[in-house]
Backbone and ligand atoms as CSV (ligand in chain L), in Angstrom:
chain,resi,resn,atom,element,x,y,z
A,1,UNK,N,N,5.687,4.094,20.807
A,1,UNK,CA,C,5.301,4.588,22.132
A,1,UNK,C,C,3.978,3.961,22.553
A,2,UNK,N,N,3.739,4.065,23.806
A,2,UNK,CA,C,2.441,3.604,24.369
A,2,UNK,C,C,1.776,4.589,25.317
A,3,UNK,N,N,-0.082,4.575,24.393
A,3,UNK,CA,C,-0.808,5.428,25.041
A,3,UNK,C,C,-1.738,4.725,25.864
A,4,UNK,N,N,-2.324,5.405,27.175
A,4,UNK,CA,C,-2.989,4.675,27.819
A,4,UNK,C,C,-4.038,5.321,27.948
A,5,UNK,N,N,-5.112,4.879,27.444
A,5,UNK,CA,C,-7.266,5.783,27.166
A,5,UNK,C,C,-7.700,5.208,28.837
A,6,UNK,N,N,-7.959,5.897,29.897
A,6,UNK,CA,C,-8.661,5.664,30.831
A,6,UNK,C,C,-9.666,6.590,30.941
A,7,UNK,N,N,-11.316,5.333,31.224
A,7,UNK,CA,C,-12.639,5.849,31.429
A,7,UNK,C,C,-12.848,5.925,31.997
A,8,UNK,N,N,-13.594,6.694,33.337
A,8,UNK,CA,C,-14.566,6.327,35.002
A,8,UNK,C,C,-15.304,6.050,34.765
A,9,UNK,N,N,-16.285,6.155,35.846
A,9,UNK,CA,C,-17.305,5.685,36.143
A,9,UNK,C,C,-18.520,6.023,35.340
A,10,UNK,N,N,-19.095,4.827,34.904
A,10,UNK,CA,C,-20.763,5.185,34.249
A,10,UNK,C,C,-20.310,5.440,32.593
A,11,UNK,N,N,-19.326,5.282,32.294
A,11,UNK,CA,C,-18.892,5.306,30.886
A,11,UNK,C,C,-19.373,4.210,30.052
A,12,UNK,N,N,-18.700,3.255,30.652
A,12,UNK,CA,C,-19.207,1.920,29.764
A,12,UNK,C,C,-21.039,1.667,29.742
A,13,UNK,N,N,-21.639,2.635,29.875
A,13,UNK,CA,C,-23.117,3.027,29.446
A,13,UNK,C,C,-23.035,3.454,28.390
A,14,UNK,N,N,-21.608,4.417,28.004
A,14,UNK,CA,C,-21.914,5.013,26.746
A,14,UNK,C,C,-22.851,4.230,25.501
A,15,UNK,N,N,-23.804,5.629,24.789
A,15,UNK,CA,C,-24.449,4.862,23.428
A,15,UNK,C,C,-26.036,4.993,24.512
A,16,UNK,N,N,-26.142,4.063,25.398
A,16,UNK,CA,C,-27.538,3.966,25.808
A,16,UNK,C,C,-27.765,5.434,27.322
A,17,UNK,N,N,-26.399,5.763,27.876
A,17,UNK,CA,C,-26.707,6.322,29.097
A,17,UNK,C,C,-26.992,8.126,28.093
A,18,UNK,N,N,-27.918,8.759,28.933
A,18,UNK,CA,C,-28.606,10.293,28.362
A,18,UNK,C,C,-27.861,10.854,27.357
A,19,UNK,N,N,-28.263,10.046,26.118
A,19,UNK,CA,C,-27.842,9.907,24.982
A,19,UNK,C,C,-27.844,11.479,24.123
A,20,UNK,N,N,-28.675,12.008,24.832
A,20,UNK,CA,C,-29.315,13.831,24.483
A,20,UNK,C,C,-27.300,14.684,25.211
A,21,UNK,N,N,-26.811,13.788,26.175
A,21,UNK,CA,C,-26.196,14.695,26.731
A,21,UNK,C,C,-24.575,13.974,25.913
A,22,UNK,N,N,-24.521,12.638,25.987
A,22,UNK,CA,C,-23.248,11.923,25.398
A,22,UNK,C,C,-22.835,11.234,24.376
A,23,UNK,N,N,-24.200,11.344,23.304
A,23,UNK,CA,C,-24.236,11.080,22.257
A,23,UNK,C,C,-24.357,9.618,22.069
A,24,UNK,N,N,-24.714,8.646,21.075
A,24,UNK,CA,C,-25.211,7.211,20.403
A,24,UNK,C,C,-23.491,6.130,20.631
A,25,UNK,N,N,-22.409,7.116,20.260
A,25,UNK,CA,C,-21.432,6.185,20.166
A,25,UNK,C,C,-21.058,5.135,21.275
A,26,UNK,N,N,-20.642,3.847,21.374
A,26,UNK,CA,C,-20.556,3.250,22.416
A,26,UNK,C,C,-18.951,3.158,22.884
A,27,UNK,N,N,-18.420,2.933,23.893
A,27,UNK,CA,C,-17.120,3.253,24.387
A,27,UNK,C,C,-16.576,1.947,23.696
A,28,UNK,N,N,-17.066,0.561,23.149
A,28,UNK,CA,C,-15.681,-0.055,22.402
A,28,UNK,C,C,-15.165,0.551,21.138
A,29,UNK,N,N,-16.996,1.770,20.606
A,29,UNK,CA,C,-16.243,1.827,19.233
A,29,UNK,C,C,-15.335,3.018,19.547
A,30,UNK,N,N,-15.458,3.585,20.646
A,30,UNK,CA,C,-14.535,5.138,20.836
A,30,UNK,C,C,-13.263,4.562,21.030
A,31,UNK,N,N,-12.983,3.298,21.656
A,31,UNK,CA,C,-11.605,2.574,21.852
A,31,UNK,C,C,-10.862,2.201,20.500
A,32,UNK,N,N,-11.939,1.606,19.744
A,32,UNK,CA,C,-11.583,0.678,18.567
A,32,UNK,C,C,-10.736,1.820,17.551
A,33,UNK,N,N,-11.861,2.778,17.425
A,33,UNK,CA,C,-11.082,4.084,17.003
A,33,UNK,C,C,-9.840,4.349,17.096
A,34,UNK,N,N,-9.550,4.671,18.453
A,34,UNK,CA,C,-8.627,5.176,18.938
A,34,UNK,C,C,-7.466,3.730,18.610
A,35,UNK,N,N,-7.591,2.696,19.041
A,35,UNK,CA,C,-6.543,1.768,18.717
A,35,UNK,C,C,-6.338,2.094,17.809
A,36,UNK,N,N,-6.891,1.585,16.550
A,36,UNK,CA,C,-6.769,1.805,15.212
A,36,UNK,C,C,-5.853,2.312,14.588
A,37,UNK,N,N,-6.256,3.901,15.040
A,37,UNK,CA,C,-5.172,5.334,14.187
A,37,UNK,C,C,-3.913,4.859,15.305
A,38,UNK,N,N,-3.547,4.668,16.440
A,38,UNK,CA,C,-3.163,5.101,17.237
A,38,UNK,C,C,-1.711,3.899,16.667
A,39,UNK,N,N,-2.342,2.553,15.950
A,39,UNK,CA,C,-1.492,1.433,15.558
A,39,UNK,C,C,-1.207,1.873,14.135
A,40,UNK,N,N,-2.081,2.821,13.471
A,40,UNK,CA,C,-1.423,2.424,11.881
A,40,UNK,C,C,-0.407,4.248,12.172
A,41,UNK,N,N,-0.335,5.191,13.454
A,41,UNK,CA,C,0.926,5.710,13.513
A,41,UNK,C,C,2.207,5.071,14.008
A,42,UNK,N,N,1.710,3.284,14.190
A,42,UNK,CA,C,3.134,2.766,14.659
A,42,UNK,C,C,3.186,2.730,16.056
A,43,UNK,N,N,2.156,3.178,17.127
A,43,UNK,CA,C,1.803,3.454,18.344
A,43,UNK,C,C,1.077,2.046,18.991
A,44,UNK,N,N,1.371,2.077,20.185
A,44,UNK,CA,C,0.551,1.120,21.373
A,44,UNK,C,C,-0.697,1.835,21.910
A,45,UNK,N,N,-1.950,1.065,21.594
A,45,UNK,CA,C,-2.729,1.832,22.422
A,45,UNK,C,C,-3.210,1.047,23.392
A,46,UNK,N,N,-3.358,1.453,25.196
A,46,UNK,CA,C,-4.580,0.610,25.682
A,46,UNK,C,C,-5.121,1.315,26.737
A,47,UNK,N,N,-6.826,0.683,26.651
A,47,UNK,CA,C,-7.381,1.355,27.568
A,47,UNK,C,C,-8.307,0.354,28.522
A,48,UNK,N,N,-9.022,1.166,29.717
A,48,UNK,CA,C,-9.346,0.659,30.605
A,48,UNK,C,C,-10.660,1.819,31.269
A,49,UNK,N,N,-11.632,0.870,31.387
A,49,UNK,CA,C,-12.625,1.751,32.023
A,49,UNK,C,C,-12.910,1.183,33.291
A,50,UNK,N,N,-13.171,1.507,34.301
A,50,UNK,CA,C,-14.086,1.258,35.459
A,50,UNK,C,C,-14.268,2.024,35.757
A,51,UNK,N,N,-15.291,1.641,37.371
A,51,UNK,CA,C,-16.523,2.426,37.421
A,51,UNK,C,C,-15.759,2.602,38.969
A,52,UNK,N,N,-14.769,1.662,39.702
A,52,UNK,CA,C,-14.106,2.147,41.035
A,52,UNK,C,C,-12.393,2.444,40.963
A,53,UNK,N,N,-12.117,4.144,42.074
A,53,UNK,CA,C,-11.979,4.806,41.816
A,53,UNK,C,C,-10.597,3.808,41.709
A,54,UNK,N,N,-10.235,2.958,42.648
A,54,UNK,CA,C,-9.147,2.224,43.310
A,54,UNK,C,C,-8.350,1.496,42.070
A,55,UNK,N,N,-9.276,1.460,40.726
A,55,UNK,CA,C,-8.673,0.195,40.128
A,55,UNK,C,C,-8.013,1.159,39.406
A,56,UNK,N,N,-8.942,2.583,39.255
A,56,UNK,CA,C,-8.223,3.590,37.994
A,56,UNK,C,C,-6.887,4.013,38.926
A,57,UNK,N,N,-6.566,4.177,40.193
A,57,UNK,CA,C,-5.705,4.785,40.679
A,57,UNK,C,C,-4.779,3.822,40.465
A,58,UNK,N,N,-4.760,2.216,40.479
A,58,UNK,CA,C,-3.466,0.589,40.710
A,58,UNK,C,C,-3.485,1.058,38.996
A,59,UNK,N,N,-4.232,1.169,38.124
A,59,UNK,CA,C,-3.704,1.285,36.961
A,59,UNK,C,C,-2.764,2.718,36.547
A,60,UNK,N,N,-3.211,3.406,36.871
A,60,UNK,CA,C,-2.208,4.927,36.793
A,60,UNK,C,C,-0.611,4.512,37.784
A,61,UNK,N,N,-0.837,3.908,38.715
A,61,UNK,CA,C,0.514,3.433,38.827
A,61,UNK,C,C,1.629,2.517,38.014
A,62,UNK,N,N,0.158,1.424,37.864
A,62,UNK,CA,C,0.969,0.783,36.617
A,62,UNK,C,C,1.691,1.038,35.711
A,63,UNK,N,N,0.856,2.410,35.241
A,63,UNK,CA,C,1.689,3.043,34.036
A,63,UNK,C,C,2.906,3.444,34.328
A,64,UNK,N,N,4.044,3.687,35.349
A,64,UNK,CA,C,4.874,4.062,35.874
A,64,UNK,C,C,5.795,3.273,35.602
A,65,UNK,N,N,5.040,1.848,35.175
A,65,UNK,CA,C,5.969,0.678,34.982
A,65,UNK,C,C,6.877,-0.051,34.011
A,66,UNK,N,N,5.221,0.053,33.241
A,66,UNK,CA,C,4.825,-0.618,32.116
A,66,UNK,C,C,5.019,0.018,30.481
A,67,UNK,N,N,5.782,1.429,30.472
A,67,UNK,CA,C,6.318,1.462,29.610
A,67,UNK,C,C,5.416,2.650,29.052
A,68,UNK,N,N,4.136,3.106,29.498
A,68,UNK,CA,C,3.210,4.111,29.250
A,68,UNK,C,C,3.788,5.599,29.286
A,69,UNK,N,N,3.313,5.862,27.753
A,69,UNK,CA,C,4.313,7.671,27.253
A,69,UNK,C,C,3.341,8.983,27.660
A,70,UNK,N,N,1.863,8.602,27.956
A,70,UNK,CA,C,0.658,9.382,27.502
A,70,UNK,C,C,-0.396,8.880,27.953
A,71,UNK,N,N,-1.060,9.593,29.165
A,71,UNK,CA,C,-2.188,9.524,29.029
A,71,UNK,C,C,-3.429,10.255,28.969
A,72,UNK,N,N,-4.943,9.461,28.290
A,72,UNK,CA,C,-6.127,10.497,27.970
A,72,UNK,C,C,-6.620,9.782,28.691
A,73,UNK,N,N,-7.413,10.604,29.713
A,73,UNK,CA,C,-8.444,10.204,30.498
A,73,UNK,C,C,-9.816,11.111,30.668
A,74,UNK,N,N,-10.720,10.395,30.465
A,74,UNK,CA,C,-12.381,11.546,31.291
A,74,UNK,C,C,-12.305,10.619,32.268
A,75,UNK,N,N,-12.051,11.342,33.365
A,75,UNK,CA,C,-12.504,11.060,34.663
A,75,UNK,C,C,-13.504,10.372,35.236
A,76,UNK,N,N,-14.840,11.236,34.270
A,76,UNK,CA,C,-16.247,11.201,34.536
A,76,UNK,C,C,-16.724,11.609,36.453
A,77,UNK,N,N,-17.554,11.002,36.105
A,77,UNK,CA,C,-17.956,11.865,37.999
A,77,UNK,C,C,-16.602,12.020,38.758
A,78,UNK,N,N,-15.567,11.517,38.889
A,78,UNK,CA,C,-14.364,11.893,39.662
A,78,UNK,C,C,-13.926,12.476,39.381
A,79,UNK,N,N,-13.838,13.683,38.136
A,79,UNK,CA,C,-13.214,14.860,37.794
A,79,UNK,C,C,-13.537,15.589,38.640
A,80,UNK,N,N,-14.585,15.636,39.476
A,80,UNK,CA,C,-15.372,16.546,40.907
A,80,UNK,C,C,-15.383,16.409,42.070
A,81,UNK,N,N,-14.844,15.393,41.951
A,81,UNK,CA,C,-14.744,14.545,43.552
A,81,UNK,C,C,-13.248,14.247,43.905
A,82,UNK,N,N,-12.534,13.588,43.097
A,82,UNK,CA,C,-11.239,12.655,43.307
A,82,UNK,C,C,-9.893,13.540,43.617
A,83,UNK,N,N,-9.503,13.823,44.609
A,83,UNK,CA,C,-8.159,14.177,44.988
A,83,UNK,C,C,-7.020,12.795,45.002
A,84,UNK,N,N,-7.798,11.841,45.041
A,84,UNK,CA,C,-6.844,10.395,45.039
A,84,UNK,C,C,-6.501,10.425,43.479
A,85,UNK,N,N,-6.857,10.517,42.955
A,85,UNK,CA,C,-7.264,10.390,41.279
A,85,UNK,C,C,-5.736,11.506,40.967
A,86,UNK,N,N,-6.312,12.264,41.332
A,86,UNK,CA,C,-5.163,13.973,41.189
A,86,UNK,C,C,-3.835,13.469,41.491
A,87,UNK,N,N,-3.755,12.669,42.812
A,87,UNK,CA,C,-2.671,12.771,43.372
A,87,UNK,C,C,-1.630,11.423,42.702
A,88,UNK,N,N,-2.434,10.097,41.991
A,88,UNK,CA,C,-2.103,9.309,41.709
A,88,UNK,C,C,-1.123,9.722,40.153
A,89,UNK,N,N,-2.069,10.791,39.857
A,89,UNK,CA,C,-1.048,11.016,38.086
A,89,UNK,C,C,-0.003,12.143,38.745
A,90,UNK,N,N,-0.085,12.645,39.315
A,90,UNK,CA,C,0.609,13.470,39.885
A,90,UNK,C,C,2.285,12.837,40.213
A,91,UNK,N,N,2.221,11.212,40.571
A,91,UNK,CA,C,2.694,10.742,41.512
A,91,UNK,C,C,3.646,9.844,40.625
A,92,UNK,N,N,2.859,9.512,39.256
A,92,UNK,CA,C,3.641,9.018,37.966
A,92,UNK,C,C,4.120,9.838,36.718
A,93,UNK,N,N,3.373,11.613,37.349
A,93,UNK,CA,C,4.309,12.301,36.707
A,93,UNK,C,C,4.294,12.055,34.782
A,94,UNK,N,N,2.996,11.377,34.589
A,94,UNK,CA,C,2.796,11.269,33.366
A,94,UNK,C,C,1.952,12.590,32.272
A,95,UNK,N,N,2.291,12.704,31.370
A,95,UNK,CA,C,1.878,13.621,30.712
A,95,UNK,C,C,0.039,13.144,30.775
A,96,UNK,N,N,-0.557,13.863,30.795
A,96,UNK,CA,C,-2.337,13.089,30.460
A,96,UNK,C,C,-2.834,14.441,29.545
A,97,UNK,N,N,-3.802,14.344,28.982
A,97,UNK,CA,C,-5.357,15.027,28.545
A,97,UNK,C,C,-6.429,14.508,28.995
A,98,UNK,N,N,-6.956,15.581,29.460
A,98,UNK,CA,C,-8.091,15.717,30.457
A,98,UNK,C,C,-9.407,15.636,28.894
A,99,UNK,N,N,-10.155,14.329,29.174
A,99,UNK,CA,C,-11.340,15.086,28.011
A,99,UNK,C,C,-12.793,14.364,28.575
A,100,UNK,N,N,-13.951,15.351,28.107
A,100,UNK,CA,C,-14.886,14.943,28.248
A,100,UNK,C,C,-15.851,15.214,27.483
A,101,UNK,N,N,-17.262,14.267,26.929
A,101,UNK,CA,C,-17.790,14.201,25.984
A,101,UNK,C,C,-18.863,15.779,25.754
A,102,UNK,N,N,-19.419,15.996,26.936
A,102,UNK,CA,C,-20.648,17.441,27.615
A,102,UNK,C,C,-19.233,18.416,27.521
A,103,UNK,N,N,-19.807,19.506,27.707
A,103,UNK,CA,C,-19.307,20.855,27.901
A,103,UNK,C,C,-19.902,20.974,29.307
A,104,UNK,N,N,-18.920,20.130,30.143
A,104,UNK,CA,C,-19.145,20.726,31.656
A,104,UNK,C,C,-19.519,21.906,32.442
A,105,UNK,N,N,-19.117,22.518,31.351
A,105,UNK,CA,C,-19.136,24.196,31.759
A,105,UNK,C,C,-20.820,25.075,31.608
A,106,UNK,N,N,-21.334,24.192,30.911
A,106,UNK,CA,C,-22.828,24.167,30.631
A,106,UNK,C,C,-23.657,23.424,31.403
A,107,UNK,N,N,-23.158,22.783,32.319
A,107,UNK,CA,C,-23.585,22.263,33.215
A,107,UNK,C,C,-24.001,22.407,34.626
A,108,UNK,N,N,-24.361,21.372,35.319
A,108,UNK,CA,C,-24.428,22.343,36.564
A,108,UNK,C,C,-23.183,22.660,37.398
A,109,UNK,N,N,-23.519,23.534,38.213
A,109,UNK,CA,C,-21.959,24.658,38.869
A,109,UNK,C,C,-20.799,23.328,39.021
A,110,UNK,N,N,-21.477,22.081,40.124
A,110,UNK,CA,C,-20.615,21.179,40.714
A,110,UNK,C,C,-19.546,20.491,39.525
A,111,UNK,N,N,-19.979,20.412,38.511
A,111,UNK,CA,C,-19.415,19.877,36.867
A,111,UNK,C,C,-18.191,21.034,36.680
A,112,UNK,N,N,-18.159,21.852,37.133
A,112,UNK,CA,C,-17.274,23.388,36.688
A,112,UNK,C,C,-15.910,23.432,37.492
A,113,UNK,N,N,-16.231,22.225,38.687
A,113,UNK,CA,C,-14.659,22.777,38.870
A,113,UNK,C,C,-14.137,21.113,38.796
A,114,UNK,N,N,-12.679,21.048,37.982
A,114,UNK,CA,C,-12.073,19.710,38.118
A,114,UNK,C,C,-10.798,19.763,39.038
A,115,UNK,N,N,-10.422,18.615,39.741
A,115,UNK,CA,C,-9.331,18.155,40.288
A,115,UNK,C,C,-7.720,17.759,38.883
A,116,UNK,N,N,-8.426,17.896,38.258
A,116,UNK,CA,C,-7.198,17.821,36.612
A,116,UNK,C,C,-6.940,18.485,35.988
A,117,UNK,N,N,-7.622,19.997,35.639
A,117,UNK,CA,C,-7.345,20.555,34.442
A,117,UNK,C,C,-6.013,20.978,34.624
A,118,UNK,N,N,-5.806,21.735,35.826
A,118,UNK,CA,C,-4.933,22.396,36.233
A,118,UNK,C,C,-3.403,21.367,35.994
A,119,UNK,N,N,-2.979,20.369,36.214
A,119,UNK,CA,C,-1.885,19.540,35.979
A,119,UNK,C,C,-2.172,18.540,34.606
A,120,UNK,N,N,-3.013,19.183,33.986
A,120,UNK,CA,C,-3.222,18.143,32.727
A,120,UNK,C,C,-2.475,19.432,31.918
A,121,UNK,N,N,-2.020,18.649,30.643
A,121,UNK,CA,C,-1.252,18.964,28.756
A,121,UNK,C,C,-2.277,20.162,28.539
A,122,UNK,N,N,-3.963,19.428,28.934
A,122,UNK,CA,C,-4.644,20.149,27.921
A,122,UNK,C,C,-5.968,19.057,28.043
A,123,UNK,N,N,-7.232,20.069,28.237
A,123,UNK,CA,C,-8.557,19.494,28.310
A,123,UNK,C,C,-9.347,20.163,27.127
A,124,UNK,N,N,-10.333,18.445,26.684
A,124,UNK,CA,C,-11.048,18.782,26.140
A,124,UNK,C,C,-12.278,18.564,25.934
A,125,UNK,N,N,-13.523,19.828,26.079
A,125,UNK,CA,C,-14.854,19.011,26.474
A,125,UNK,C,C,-15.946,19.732,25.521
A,126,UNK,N,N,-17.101,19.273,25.672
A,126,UNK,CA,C,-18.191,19.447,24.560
A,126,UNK,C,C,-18.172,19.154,23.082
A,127,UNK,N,N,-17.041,18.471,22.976
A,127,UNK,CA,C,-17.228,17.702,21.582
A,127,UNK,C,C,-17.785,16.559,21.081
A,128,UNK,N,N,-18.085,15.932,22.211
A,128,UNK,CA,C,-18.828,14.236,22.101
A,128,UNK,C,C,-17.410,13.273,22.154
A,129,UNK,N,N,-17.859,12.468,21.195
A,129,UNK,CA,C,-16.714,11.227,20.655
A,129,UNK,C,C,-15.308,12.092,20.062
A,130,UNK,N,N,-15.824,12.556,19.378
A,130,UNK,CA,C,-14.726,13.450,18.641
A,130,UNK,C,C,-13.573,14.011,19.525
A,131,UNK,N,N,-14.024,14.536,20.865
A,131,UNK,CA,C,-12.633,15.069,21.818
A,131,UNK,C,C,-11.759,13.856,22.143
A,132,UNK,N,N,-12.053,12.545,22.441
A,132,UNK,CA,C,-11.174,11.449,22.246
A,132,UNK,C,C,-10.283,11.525,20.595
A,133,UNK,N,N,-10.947,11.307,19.887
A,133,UNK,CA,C,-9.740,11.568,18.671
A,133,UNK,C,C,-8.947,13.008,18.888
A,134,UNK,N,N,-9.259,14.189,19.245
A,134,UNK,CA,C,-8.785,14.997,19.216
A,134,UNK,C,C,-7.454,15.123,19.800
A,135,UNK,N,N,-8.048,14.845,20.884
A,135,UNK,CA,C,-6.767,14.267,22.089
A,135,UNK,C,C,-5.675,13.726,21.989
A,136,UNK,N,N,-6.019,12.303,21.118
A,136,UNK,CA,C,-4.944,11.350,20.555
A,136,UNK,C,C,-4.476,12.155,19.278
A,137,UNK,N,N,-4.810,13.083,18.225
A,137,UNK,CA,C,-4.028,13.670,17.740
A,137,UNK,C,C,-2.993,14.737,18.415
A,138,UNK,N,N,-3.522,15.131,19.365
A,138,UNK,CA,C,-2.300,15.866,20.280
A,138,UNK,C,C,-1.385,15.248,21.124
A,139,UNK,N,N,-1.805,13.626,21.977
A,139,UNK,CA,C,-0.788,13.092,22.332
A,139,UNK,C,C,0.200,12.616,20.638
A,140,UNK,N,N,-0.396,12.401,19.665
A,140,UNK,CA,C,0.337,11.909,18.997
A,140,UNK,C,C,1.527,12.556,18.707
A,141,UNK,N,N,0.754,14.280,18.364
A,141,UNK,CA,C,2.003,15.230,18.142
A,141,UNK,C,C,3.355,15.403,18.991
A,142,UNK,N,N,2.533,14.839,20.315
A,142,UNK,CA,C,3.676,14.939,21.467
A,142,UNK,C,C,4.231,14.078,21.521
A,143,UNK,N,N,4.097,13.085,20.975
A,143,UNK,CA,C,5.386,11.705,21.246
A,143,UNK,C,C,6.032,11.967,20.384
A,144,UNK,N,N,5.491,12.284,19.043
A,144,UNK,CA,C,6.388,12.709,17.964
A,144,UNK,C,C,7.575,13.574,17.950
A,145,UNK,N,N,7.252,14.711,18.635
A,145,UNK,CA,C,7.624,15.786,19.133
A,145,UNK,C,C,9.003,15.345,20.242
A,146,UNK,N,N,8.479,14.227,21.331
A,146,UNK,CA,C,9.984,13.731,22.432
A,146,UNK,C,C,10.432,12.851,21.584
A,147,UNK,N,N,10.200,12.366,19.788
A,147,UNK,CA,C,10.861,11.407,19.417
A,147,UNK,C,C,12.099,12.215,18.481
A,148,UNK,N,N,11.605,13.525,18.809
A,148,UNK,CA,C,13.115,14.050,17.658
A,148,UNK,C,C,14.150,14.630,18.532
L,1,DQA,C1,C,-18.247,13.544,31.800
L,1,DQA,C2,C,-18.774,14.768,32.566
L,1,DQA,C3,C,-18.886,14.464,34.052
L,1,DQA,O1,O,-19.383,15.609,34.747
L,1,DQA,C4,C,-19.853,13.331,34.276
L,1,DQA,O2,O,-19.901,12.976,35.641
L,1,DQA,C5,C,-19.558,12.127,33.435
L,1,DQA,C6,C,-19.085,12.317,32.067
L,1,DQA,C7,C,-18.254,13.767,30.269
L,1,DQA,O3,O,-17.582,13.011,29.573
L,1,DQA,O4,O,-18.939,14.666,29.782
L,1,DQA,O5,O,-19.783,10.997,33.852
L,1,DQA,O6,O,-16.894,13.317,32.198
């Protein structure tokens, strides 16, 4: 099967951006990770970060195409803003997990409400790096799961 890791905006800072709030790890090694386990379960992994909203929305279509079983995405600032974003997975009807590195919810009010939780598998936030693996152990369970 094939999973697809999409980042927003201001991600690929990870490691150097308010390191107090998203922790040291940098987003190739959170990818590299994730490929990794994601190939020695026999799985496709790929991901894609940008920072505009347009390229994440032509790629969420893509996936419609291209053979994509699963996707994990942090939004990042467009989890608060993006109804295009909403409407695009909506529109490919793909399974996703919603995750993010902060506990939004500890944050300020505007961080508290998302355009995803509600049509996502399952969100996960305030774990750092770690809610990306987490994630991919639950998409994993779930492909596993439509493979019997
Ligand atoms: C984030 C939380 C968002 O509120 C913020 O805009 C981000 C990152 C996270 O991973 O904690 O850029 O999605």
């Amino acid at each position: 099967a094939s999973i697809l890791v999409l980042h927003g905006p201001n991600l690929n800072l990870l490691g150097q951006r308010e390191p107090d709030k998203y922790g040291h790890t940098t987003l190739a090694d959170i990818d590299r990770g994730l490929r990794e386990r994601a190939s020695a379960a026999g799985h496709e992994l790929r991901h894609l970060q940008s920072n505009a909203e347009h390229e994440l929305i032509e790629r969420i279509h893509g996936a419609r195409d291209d053979g994509t079983d699963f996707i994990v995405f942090n939004p990042a600032a467009f989890t608060h803003t993006s109804v295009a974003l909403r409407d695009a997975l909506l529109a490919v009807a793909l399974p996703f997990i919603e995750v993010h590195l902060s506990n939004v919810h500890a944050r300020e009010p505007f961080r508290q409400h998302s355009y995803f939780s509600d049509i996502a598998e399952g969100v996960i936030c305030g774990l750092g790096a770690a809610g990306y693996q987490l994630a991919l152990t639950a998409a994993l369970e779930h492909l596993d799961q439509a493979q019997d």
